[in-house]
C-alpha positions in Angstrom: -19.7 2.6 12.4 -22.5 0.5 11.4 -21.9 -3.8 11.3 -21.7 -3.4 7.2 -19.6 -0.6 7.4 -17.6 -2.5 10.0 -17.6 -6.2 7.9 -16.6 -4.1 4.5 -13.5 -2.6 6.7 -12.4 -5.8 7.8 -12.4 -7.7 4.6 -10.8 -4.9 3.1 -7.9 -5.2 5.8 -8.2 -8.8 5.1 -7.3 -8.4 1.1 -4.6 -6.1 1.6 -3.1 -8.0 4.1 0.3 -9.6 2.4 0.4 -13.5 2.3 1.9 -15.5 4.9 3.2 -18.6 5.3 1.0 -21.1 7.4 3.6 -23.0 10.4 3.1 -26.1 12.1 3.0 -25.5 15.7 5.4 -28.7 16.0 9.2 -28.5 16.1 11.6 -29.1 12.8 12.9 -32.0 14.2 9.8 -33.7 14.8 8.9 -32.9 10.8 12.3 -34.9 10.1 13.2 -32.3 7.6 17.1 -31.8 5.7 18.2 -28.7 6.3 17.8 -28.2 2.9 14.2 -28.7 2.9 14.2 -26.3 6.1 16.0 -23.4 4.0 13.1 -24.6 1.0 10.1 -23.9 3.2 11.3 -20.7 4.8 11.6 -19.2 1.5 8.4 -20.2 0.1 7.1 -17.0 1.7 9.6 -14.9 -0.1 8.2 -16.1 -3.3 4.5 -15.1 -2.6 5.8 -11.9 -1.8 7.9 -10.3 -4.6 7.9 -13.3 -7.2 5.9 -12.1 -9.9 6.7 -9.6 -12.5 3.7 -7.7 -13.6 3.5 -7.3 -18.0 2.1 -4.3 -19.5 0.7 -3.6 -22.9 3.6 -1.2 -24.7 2.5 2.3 -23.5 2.3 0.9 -20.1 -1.4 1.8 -19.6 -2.6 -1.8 -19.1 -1.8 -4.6 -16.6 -2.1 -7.9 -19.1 -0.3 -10.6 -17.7 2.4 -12.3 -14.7 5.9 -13.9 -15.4 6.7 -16.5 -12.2 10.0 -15.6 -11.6 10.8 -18.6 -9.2 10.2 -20.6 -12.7 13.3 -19.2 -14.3 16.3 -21.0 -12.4 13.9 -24.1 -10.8 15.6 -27.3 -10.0 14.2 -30.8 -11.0 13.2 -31.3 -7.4 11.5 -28.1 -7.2 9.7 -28.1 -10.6 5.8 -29.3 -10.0 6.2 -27.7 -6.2 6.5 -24.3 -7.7 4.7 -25.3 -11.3 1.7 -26.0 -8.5 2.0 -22.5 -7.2 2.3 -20.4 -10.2 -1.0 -22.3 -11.4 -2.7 -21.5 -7.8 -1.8 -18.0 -8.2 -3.4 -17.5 -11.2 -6.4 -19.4 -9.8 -6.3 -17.2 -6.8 -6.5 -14.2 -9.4 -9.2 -15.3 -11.3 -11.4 -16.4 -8.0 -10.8 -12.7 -6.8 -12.3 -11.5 -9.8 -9.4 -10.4 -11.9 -8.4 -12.6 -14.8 -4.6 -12.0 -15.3 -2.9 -14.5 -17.5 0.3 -16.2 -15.9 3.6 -17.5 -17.9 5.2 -20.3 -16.3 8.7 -21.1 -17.5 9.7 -24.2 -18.4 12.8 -26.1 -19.4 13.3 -28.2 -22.7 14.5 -30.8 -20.4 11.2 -30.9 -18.1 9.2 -31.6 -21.3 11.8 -34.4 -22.9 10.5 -36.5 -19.6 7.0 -37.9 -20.2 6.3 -38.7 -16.8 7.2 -34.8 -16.2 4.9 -33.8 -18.6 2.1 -36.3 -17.8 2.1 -34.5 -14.1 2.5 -30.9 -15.3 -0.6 -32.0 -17.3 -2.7 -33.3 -14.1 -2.2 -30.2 -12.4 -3.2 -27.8 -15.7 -6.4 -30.2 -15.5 -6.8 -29.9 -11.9 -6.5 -26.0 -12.0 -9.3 -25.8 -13.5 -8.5 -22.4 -15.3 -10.3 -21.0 -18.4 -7.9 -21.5 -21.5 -5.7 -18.5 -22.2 -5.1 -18.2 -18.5 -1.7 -20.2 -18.4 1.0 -20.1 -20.8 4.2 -21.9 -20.9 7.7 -20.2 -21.4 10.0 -22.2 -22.8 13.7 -22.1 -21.6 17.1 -22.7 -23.0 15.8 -23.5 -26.7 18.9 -21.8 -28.0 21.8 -23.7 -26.5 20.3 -26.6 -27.5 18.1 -28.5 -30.3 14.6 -29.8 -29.9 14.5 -33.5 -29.1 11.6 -35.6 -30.8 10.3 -36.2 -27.0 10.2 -32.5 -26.0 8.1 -32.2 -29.5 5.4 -34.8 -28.1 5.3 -33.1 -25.3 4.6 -29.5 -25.9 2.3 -31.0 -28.6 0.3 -32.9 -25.6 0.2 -29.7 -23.5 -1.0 -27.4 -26.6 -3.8 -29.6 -26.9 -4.8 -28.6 -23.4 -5.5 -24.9 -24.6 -2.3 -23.8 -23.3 -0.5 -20.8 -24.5 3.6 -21.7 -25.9 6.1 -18.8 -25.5 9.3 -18.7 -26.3 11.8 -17.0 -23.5 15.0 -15.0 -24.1 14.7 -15.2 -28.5 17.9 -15.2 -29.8 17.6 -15.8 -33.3 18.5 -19.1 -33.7 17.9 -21.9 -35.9 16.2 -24.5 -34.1 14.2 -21.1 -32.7 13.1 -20.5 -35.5 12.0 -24.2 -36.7 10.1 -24.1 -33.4 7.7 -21.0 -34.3 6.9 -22.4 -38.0 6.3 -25.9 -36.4 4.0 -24.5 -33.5 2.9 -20.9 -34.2 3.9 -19.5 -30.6 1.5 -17.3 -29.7 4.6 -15.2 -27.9 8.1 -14.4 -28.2 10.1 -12.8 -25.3 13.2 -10.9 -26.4 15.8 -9.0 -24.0 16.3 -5.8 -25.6 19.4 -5.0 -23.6 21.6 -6.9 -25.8 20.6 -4.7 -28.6 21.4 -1.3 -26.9 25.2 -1.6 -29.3 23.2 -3.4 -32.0 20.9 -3.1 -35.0 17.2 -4.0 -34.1 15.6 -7.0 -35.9 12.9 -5.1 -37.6 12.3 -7.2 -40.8 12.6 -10.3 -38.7 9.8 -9.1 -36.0 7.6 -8.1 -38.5 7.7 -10.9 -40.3 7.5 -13.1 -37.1 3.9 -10.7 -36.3 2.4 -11.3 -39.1 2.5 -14.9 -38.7 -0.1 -14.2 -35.7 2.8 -14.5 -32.6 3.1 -11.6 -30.4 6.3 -9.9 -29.6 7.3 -9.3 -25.7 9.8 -7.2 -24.8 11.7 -8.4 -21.5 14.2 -7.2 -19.0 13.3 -3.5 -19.9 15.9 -1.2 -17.5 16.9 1.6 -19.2 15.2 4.5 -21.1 16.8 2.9 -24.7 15.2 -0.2 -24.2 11.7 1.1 -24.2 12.6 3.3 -27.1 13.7 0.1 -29.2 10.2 -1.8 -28.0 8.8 1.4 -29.7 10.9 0.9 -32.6 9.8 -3.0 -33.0 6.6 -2.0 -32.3 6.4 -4.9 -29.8 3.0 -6.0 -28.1 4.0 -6.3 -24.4 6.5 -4.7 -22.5 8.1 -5.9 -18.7 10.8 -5.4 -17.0 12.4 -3.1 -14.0 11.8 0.2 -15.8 7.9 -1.1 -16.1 7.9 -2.2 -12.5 9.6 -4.7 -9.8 8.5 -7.8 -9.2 5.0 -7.8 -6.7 3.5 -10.4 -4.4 -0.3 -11.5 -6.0 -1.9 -9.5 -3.3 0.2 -6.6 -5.1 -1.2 -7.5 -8.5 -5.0 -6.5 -7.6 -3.7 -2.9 -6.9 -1.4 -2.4 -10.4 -3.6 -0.8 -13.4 -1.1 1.1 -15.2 2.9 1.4 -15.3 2.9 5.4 -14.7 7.1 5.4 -15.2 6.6 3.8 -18.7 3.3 6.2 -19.3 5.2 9.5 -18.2 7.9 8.6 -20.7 5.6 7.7 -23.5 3.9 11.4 -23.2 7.0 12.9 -23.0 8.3 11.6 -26.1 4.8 12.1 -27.7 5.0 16.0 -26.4 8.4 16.1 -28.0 7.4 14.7 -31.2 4.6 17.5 -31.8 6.4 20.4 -31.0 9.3 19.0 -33.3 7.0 18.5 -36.3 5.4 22.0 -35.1 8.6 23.4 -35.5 9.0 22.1 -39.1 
């Protein structure tokens, strides 16, 4: 094997190889560290490894964007720390060649405290990123109403080129005063809670033609790709697409083939049906 041959093996290895977390040599005790903090940092390697869930155009032949899980159920405390690492993530990604968008979920309560927002602002700055590369998901809009500080503050980030989505849709009210007052360029809806209802057609379109895309999330059984068909929804994700990945995972992901075999069956289906008629 010739030294090129043998540097190209090597950095191959090197790529594929799945993150790790870096330890000090030095004991716990000498780090003065709660066990709390302990548990915190030995599941910070966990995350990098299955803590992103890959988003797919709707046939599932396309790779075009990363939800951070660890985002969804993040505690005050934890907030920036892991805010920090979805942003390096994607930073890592676009470094390595592969632009893939990330949405980072956030709380309505994160962005009703401006000191909150003037940090999660410092590191979108710091980052670094092109615009369109992060996107914020906003939580728990429906179990509550939008507070004249939270306003400011997604207004402050917006101006930062930052994509606003809107997690878990549920049709409400102040959801709704939300997309006319920012035109979102997302919505996320769980079709499972639709599998024993009527589908929201006239709303979606109506909600698409105002420019916001429509993602379809938490996508498990066969029905709930067939009602993303129905909407005719952008972007598709969930365990039927694919599990959650570590970013070394995400270089390797080009297509959903699950989602595409199902898609050409139903197509095959469709043609012999009209054949038939």
């Amino acid at each position: 094997m010739s030294p090129k041959s043998r540097l190209y093996t090597l950095v191959k290895a090197w790529k594929n190889k799945p993150f790790q977390e870096a330890r000090d040599a030095c004991s716990e005790s000498w780090l003065s560290l709660s066990p709390e903090e302990i548990a915190e940092q030995q599941s910070w390697s966990k995350r990098q490894e299955i803590s992103h869930e890959p988003i797919f155009n709707l046939k599932g032949t396309k790779l075009t964007g990363s939800l951070y899980r660890p985002l969804l159920e993040a505690k005050d405390t934890q907030l920036l720390r892991l805010f920090m690492e979805g942003l390096d993530t994607i930073t890592f990604w676009h470094r390595s060649g592969r632009s893939i968008s990330g949405v980072l979920p956030i709380s309505l309560h994160a962005l009703s405290s401006k000191n909150c927002v003037d940090a999660l602002i410092e590191l979108i700055l710091n980052s670094r990123l092109p615009v369109g590369s992060v996107s914020l998901g906003i939580q728990q809009l429906s179990k509550t109403r939008l507070m004249p500080n939270s306003e400011d503050g997604l207004s402050r980030i917006r101006r930062l080129g930052v994509g606003l989505h809107l997690l878990d849709f549920a049709r409400t009210l102040p959801e709704i005063n939300l997309l006319e007052k920012f035109k979102l360029e997302g919505i996320h809806i769980a079709l499972p809670q639709f599998r024993n209802q009527d589908l929201p057609v006239a709303l979606i379109s109506q909600i698409k033609s105002a420019g916001t895309e429509i993602y379809a999330s938490d996508l498990t059984l066969v029905n709930d790709l067939e009602n993303a068909k129905r909407l005719q929804v952008d972007y598709c994700y969930g365990g039927l697409m694919m599990s959650p990945v570590s970013r070394n995972q995400i270089f390797h992901i080009n297509d959903s083939r699950i989602a595409k075999a199902i898609f050409s069956l139903h197509s095959h289906n469709n043609l012999n049906q009209n054949g038939d008629k």
